[in-house]
PAMAR-44683 format. One record per atom (N, C-alpha, C, CB): x, y, z. Coordinates in steps of 0.02 Angstrom, whole numbers, plus 50000, padded with zeros to 5 digits. Glycine has a CB too. Example, Ala and Ser with C-alpha at 12.3 -4.5 7.8 and 13.67 -1.06 7.14 Angstrom:
506604971650390/506154977550390/506604983550390/505654977650452/506424988850354/506844994750357/506455000250394/507044997050286/
//
This chain:
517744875751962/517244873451916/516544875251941/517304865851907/516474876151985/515854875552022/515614882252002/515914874152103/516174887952028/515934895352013/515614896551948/516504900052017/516114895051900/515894893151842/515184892451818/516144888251835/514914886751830/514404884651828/513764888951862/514534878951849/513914893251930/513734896251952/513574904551933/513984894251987/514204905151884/514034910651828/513544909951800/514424911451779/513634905851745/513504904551694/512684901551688/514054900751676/512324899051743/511724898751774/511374905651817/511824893151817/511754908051824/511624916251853/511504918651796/512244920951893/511954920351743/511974926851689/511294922651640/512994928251634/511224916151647/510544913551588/509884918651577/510124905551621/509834919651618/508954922751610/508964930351584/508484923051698/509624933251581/509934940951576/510074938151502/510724944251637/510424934151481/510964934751410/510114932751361/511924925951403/509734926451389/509234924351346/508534930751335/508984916751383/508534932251384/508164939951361/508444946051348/507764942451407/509274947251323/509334949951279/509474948051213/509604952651296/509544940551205/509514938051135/508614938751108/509854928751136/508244939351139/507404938851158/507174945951138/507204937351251/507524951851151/507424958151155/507524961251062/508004961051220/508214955851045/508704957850997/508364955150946/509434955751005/508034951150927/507624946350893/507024952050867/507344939550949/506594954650924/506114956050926/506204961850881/505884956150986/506844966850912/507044971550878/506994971850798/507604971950899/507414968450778/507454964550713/506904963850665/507614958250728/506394960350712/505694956950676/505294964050662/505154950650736/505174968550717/504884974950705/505214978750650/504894978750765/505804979850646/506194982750603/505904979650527/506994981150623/505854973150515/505814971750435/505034971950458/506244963450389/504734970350487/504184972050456/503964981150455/503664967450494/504264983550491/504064991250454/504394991550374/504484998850508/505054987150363/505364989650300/504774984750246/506384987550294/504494980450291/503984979750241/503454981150210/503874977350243/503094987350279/502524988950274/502694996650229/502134988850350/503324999750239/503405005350179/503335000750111/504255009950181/503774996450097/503624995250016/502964991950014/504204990049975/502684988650034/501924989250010/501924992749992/501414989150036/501685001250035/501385005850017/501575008449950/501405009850062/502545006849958/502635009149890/502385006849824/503195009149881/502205001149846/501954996249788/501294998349760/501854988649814/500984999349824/500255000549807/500045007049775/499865000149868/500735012949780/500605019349745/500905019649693/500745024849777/501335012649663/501185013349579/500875008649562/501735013449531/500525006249581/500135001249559/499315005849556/500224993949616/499285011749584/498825016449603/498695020649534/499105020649666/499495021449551/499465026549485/499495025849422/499855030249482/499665018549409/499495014949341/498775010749293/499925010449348/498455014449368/497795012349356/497385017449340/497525009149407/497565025349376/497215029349375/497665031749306/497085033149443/497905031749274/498335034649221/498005028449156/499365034349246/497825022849157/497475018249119/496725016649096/497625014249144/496435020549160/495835024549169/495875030949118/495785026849247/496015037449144/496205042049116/496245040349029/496815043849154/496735035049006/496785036048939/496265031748936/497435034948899/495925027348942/495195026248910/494865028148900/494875024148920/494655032648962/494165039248958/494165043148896/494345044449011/495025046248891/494985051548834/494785047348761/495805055648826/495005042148784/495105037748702/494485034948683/495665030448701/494005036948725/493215036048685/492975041548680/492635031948719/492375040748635/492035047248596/491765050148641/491525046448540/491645056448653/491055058448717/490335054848704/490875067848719/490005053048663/489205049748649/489175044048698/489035046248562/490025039848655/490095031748697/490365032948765/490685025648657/490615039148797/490775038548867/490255039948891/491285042048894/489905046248881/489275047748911/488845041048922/488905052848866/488505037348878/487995032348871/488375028648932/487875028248789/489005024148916/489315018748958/489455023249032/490115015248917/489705029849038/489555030149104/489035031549136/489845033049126/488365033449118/487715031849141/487295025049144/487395035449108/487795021149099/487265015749128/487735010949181/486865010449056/488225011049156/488855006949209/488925009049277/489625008149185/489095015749264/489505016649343/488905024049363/490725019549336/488435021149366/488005028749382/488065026649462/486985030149343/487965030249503/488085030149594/488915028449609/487525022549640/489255027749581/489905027349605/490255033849605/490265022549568/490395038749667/490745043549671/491285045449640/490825043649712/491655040749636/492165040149595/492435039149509/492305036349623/491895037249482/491605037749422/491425044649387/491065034249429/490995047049449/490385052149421/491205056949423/489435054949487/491535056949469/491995064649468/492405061449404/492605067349556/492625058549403/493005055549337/492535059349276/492975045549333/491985056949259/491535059349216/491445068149238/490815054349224/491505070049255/491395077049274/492135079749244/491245078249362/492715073949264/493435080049239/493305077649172/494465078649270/493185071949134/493285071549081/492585077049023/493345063349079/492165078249059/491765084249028/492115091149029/491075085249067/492395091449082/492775098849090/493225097749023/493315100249174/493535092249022/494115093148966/493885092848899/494655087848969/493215092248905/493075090548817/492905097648815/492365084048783/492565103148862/492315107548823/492915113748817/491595109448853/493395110248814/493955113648797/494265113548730/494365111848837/
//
């Protein structure tokens, strides 16, 4: 009995830091499987915006996009190129 006991107080600090190790493993693991679907999330959620954009744009007159994007979004980089493809496409 004694040995026993003498195991089994020996092998503790070995078995609890590989249950410690195995855990950790685990926790890293879902959170990477979490941090891909974000991303996945966030690139249709990206692209349903920039595609909702897009049809607004086309779906106003050039007078009323022109006016509303000069007075709305004038200094926003992201605007102005928006307004720049949607000129390319009208003078088509």
């Amino acid at each position: 009995m004694t040995q026993a006991n003498v195991t089994s107080l020996a092998e503790a600090p070995a078995v609890s830091m590989a249950y410690t190790y195995q855990v950790f493993g685990q926790v890293v693991g879902a959170s990477m499987q979490n941090a891909v679907s974000n991303q996945q999330s966030a690139s249709t959620i990206d692209l349903a915006v920039t595609t909702q954009g897009t049809s607004v744009l086309y779906s106003l007159s050039s007078a009323t996009a022109s006016k509303a994007t000069s007075e709305i979004l004038a200094g926003n980089p992201v605007a102005e190129s928006l307004t720049a493809m949607q000129a390319a496409a009208n003078a088509f």
